[in-house]
GUTI-84872 format. One record per residue (C-alpha): residue number from 1; residue in one letter; x, y, z. Coordinates in steps of 0.02 Angstrom, whole numbers, padded with zeros to 5 digits. Example, Ala and Ser with C-alpha at 12.3 -4.5 7.8 and 13.67 -1.06 7.14 Angstrom:
BEGIN
+-----+---------+--------+--------+--------+
: num : residuo :      u :      v :      w :
+-----+---------+--------+--------+--------+
:   1 :       a :  00615 : -00225 :  00390 :
:   2 :       s :  00684 : -00053 :  00357 :
+-----+---------+--------+--------+--------+
***
This chain:
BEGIN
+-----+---------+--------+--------+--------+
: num : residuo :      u :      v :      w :
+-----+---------+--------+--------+--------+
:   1 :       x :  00817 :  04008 :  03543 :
:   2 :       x :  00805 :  03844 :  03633 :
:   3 :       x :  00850 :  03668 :  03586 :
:   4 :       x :  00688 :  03609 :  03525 :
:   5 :       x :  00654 :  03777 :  03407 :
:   6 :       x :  00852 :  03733 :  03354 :
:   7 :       x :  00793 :  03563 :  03286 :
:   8 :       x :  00657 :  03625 :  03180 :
:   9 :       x :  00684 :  03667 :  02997 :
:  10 :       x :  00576 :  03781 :  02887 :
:  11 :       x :  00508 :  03714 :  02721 :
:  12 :       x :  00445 :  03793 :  02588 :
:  13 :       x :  00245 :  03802 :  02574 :
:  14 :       x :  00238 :  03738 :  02406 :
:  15 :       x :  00223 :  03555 :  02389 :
:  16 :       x :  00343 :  03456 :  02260 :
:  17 :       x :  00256 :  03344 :  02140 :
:  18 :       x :  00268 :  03166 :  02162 :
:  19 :       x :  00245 :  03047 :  02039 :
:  20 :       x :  00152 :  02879 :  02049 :
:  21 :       x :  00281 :  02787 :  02001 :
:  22 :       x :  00422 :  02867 :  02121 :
:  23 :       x :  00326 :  02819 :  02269 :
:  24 :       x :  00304 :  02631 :  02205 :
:  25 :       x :  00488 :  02637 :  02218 :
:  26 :       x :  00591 :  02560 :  02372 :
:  27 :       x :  00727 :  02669 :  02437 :
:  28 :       x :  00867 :  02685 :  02332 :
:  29 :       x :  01012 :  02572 :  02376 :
:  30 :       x :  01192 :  02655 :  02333 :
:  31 :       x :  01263 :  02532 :  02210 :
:  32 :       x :  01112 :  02422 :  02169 :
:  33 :       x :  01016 :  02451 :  01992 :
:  34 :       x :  00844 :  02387 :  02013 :
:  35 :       x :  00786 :  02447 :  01837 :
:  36 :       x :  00950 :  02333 :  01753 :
:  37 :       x :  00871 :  02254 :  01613 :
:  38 :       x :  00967 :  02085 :  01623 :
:  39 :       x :  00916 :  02063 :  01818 :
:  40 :       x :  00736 :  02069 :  01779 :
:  41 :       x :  00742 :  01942 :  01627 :
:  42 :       x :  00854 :  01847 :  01769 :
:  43 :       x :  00710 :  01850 :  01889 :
:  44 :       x :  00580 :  01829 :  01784 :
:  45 :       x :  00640 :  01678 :  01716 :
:  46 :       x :  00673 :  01599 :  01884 :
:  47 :       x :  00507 :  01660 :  01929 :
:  48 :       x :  00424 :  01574 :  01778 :
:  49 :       x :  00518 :  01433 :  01752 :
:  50 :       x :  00427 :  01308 :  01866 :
:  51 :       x :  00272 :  01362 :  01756 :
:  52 :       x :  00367 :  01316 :  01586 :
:  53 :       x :  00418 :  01144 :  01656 :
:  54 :       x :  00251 :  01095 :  01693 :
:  55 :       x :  00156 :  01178 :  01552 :
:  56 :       x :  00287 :  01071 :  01444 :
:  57 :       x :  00265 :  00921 :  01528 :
:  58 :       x :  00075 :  00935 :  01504 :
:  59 :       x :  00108 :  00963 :  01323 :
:  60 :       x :  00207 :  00824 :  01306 :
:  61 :       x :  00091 :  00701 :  01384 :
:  62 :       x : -00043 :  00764 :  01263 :
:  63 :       x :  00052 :  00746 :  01112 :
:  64 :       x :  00109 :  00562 :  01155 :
:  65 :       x : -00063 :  00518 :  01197 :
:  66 :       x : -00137 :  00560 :  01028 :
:  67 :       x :  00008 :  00480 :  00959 :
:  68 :       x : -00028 :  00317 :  01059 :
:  69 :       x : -00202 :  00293 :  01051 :
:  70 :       x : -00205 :  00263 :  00843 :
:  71 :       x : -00032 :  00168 :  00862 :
:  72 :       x : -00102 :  00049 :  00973 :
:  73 :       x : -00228 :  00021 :  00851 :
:  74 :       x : -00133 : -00012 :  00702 :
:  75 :       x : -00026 : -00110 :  00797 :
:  76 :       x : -00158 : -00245 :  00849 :
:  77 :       x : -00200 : -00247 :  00665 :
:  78 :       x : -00038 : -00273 :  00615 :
:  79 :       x : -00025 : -00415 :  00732 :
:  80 :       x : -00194 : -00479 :  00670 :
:  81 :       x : -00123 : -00475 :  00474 :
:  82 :       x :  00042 : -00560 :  00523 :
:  83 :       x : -00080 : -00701 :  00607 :
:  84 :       x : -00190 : -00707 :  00454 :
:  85 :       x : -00035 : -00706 :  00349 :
:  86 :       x :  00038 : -00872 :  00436 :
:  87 :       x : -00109 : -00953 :  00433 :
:  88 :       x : -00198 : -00929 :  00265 :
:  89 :       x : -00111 : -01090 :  00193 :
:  90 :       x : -00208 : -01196 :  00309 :
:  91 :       x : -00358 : -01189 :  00172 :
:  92 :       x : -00229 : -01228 :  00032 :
:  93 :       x : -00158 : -01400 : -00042 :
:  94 :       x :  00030 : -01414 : -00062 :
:  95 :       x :  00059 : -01454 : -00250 :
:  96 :       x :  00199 : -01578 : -00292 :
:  97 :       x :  00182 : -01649 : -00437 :
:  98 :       x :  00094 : -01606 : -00616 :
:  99 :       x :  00138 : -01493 : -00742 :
: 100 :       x :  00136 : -01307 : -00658 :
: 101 :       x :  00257 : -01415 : -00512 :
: 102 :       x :  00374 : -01448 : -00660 :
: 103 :       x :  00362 : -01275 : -00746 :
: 104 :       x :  00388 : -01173 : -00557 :
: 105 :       x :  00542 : -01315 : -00529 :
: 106 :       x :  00603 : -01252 : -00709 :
: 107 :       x :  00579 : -01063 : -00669 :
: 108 :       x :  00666 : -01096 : -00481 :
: 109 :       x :  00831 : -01155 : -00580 :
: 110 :       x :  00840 : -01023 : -00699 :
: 111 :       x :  00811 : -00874 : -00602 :
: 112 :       x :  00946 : -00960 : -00493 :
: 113 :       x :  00846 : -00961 : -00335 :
: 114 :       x :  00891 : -01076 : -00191 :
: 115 :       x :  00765 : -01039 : -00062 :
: 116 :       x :  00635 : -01158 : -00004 :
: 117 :       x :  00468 : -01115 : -00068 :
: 118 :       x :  00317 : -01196 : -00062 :
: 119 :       x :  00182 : -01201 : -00218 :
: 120 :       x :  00015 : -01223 : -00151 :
: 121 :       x : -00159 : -01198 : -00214 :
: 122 :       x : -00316 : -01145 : -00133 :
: 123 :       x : -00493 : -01189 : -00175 :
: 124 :       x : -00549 : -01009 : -00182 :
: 125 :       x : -00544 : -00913 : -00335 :
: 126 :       x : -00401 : -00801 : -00237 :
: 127 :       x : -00281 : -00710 : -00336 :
: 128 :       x : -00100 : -00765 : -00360 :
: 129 :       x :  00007 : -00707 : -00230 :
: 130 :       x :  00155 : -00726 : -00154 :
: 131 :       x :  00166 : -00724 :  00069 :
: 132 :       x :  00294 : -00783 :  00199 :
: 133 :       x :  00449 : -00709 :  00237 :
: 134 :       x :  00544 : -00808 :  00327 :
: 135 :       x :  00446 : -00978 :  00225 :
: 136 :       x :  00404 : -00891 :  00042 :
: 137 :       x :  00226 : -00970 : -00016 :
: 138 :       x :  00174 : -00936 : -00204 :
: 139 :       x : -00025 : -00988 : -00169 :
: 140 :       x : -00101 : -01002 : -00337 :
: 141 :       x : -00292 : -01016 : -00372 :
: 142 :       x : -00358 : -01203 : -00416 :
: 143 :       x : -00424 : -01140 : -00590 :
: 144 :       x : -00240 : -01124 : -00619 :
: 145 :       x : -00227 : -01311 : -00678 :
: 146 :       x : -00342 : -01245 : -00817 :
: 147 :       x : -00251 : -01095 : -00885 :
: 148 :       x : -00172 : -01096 : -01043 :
: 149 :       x :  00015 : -01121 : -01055 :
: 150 :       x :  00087 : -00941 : -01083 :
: 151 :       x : -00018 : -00899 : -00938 :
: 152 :       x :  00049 : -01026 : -00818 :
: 153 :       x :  00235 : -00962 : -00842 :
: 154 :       x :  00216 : -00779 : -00842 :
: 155 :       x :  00097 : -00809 : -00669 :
: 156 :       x :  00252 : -00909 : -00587 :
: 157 :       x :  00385 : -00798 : -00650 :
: 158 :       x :  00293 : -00631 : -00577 :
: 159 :       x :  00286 : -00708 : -00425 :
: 160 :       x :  00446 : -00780 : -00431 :
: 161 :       x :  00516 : -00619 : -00463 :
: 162 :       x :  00434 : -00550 : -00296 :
: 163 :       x :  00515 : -00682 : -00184 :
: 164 :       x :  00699 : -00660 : -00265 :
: 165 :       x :  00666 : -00463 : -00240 :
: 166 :       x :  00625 : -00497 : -00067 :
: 167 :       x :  00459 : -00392 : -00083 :
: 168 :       x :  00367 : -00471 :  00059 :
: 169 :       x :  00496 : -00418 :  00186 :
: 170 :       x :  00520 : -00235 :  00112 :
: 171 :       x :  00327 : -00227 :  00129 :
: 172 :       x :  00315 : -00284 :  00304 :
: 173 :       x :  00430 : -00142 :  00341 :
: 174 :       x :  00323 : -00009 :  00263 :
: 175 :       x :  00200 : -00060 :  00377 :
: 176 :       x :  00281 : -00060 :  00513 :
: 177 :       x :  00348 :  00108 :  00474 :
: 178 :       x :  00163 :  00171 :  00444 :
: 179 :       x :  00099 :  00105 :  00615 :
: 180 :       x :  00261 :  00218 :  00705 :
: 181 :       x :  00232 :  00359 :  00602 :
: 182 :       x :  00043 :  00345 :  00551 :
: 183 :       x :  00026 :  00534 :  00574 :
: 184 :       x :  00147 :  00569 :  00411 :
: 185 :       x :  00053 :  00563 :  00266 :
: 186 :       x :  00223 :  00541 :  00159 :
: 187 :       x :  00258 :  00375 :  00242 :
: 188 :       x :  00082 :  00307 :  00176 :
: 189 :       x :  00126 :  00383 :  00023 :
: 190 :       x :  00284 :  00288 :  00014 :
: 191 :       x :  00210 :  00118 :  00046 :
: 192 :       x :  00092 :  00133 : -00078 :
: 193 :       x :  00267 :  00190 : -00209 :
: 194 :       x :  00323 :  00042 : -00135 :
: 195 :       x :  00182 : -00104 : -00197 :
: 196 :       x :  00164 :  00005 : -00372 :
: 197 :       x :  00359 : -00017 : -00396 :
: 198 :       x :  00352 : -00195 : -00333 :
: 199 :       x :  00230 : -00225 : -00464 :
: 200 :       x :  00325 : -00150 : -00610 :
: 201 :       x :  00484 : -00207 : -00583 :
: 202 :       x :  00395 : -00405 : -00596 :
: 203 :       x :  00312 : -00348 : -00745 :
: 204 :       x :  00471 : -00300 : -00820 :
: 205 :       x :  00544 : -00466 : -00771 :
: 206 :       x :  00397 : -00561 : -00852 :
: 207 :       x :  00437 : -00430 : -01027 :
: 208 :       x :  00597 : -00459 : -00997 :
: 209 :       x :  00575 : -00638 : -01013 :
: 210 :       x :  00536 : -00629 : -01182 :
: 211 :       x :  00321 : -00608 : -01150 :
: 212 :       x :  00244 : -00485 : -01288 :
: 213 :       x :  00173 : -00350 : -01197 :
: 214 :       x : -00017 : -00367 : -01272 :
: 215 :       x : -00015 : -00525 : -01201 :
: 216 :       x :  00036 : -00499 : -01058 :
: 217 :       x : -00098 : -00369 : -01041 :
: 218 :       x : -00236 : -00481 : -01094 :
: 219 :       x : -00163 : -00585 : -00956 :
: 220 :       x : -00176 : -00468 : -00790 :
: 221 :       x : -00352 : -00445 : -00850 :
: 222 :       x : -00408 : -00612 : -00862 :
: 223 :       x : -00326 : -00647 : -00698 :
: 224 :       x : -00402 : -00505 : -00634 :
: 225 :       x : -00590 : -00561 : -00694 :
: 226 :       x : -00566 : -00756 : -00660 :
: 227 :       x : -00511 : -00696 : -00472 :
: 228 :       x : -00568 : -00638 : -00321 :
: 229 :       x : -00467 : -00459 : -00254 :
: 230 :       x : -00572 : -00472 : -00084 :
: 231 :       x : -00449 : -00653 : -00038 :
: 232 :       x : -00292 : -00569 : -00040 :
: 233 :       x : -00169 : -00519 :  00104 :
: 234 :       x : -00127 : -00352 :  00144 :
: 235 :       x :  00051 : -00396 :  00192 :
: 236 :       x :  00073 : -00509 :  00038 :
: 237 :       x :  00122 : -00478 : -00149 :
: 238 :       x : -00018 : -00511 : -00247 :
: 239 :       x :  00000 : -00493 : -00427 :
: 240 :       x : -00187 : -00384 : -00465 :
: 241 :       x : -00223 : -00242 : -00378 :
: 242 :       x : -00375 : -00153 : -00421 :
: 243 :       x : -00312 : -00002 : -00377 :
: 244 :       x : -00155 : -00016 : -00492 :
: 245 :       x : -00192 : -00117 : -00635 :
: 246 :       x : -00253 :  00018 : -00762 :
: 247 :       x : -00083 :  00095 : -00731 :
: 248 :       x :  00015 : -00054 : -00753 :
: 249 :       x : -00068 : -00084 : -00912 :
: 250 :       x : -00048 :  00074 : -00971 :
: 251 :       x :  00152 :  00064 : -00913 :
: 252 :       x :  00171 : -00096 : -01028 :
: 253 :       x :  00146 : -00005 : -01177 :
: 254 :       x :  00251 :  00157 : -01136 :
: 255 :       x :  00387 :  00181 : -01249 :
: 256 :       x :  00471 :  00297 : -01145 :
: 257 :       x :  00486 :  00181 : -01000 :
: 258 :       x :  00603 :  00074 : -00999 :
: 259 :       x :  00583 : -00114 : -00941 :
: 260 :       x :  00759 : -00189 : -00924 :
: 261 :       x :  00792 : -00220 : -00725 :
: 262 :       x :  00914 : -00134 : -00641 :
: 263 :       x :  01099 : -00149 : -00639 :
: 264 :       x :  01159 : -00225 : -00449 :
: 265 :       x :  01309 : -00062 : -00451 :
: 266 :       x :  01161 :  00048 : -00514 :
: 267 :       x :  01066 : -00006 : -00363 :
: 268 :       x :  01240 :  00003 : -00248 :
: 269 :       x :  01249 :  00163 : -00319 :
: 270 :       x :  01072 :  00261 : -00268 :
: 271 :       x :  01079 :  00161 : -00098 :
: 272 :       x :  01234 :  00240 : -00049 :
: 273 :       x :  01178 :  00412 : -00101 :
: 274 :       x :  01021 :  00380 : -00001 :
: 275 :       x :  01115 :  00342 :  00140 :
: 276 :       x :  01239 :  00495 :  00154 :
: 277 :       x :  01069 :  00616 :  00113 :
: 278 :       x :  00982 :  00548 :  00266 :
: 279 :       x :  01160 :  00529 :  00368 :
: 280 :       x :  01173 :  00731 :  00338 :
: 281 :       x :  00994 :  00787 :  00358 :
: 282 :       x :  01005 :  00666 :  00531 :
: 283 :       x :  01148 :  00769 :  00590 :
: 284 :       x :  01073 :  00953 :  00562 :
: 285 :       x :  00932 :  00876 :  00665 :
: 286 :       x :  01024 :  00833 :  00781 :
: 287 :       x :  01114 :  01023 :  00810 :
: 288 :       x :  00978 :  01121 :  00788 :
: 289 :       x :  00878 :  01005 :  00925 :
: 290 :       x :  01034 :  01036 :  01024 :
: 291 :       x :  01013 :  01205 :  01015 :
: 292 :       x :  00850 :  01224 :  01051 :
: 293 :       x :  00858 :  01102 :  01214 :
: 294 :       x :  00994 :  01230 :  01269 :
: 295 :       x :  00918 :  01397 :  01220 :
: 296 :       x :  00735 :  01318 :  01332 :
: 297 :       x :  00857 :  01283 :  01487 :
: 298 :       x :  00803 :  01402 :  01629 :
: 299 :       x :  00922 :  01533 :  01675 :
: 300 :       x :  00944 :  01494 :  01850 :
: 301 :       x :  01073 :  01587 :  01901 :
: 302 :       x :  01036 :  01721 :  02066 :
: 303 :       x :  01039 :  01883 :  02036 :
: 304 :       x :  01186 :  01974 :  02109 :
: 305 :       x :  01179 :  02152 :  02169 :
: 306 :       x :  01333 :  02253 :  02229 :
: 307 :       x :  01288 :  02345 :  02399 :
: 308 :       x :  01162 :  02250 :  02433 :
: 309 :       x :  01101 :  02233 :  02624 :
: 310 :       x :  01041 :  02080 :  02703 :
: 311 :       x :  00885 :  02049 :  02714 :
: 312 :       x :  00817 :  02174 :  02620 :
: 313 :       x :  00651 :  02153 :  02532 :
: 314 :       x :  00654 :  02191 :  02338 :
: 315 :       x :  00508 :  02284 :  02255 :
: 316 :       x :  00488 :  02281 :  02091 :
: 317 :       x :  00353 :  02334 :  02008 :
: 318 :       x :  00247 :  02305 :  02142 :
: 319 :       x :  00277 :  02151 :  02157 :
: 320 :       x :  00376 :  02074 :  02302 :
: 321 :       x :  00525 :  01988 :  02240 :
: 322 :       x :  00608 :  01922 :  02358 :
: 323 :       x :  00752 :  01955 :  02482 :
: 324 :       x :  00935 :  01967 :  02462 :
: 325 :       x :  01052 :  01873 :  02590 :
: 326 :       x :  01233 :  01864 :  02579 :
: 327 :       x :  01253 :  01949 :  02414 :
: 328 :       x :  01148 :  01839 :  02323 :
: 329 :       x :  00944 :  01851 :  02265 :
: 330 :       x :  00827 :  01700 :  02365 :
: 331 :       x :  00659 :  01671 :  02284 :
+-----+---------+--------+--------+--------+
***
């Protein structure tokens, strides 16, 4: 037999079956897994990662832009309000002297308020209200010289009420709070709790005060017909709204509901409660958006496999994934 016939070997003449998916596969690498689960998540992430990022960032721009577009919006009519707000005594007369002067100086020293406010009274048939934060201005109609004299007192003592509660500040902060967050239909729902309770808690000052309420009624709707709503300020407490005056009516003559203002430890009290609610809930938001900014990091770690040669090309599924140098998976 000579060397050449030595060499050869004699296979059978069947042929072995061979799968598809056998002979996708690379040559078998003692000590590598290919099929290991946690190396193809590994790779795929690395793999898809850029994707992510900029899919994300796309997202991200969207979402700001829809928010920006309607803030921008509300924000130049915010500004325009605040303008309209500092400048609508410019039509008005500062009162000094006569009797509503003496009755508002009379109110001013038993409510026990020391601020500097200015009485003033417009030639249009506006609606009392009350504007300025940092300079409170009660701006009262000029038909007011003509009202009777329970009217005159319980006008100046609503409005009164309004300035010592502050109420023109707390409502410039509901709107600024709706212009950030104009998308959440609970903050508009606030502000709006926010004028209703503004409005109450005056009228309960006025009952308070020792004012039936009948007549008090009869007086919101005279003031209501004798006035003009379309005059009024949207930043400013005026004491009709359209909107809210049936209610209020219908709140002066609820038994169940009680008028007496509430106690300054009572207030203390809620605000404190208020505050460790919304220190909590802030907290959980902040761990769970902890956890999700770490659980959306990429994983990108290389993929290590044990006997692997350098520069070998890895197959997987097809797909070319790469090679390995030095022990360690390069993209």
């Amino acid at each position: 037999m000579s060397s050449t016939d030595s060499d050869e070997v004699a296979l059978p003449s069947g042929s072995l079956p061979v799968t598809s998916s056998e002979s996708s596969k690379p040559p078998a690498v003692p000590g590598s897994n290919w099929d290991d689960p946690v190396a193809t998540t590994s790779l795929d992430n690395t793999l898809m990662s850029p994707l992510m990022a900029a899919a994300s960032a796309a997202w991200d721009g969207f979402v700001v832009l829809v928010w920006a577009v309607p803030f921008v919006l509300l924000a130049v009519l915010f500004a325009v309000r605040v303008h309209r707000s500092r400048h609508f005594g410019i039509g008005s007369e500062l009162i000094t002297s006569g009797q509503c002067f003496r009755l508002f100086s009379e109110l001013c020293q038993r409510l026990r308020i020391r601020r500097k406010i200015d009485l003033r009274e417009h030639s249009r048939p506006i609606i009392p209200l009350t504007c300025g934060m940092f300079q409170p201005t009660i701006v009262l109609p000029e038909l007011a010289n003509d009202w009777d004299q329970p009217m005159q007192p319980s006008v100046l003592l609503h409005e009164l009420t309004h300035i010592r509660r502050r109420d023109v500040f707390w409502l410039l902060v509901g709107r600024l709070a709706c212009t950030m967050y104009w998308f959440h239909p609970l903050v508009w729902f606030a502000l709006r709790q926010l004028r209703q309770c503004s409005e109450h808690a005056c009228d309960a000052a006025v009952i308070d005060a020792g004012e039936r309420a009948s007549d008090y009624a009869e007086q919101l709707l005279e003031v209501a017909r004798l006035c003009n709503a379309s005059h009024t300020l949207s930043l400013s407490a005026a004491m009709v709204d359209d909107n809210s005056l049936q209610h209020r009516v219908e709140s002066l003559f609820d038994k169940n509901r009680s008028h007496a203002p509430i106690k300054r430890a009572t207030g203390v009290m809620w605000l404190l409660t208020c505050s460790a609610v919304l220190a909590v809930v802030a907290s959980l938001h902040s761990v769970r958006m902890t956890r999700r900014n770490r659980d959306r990091q990429p994983q990108n770690k290389p993929w290590i496999a044990k006997g692997c040669p350098n520069g070998l090309t890895v197959w997987k599924h097809s797909r070319c994934r790469g090679k390995f140098k030095q022990g360690r998976f390069l993209a």
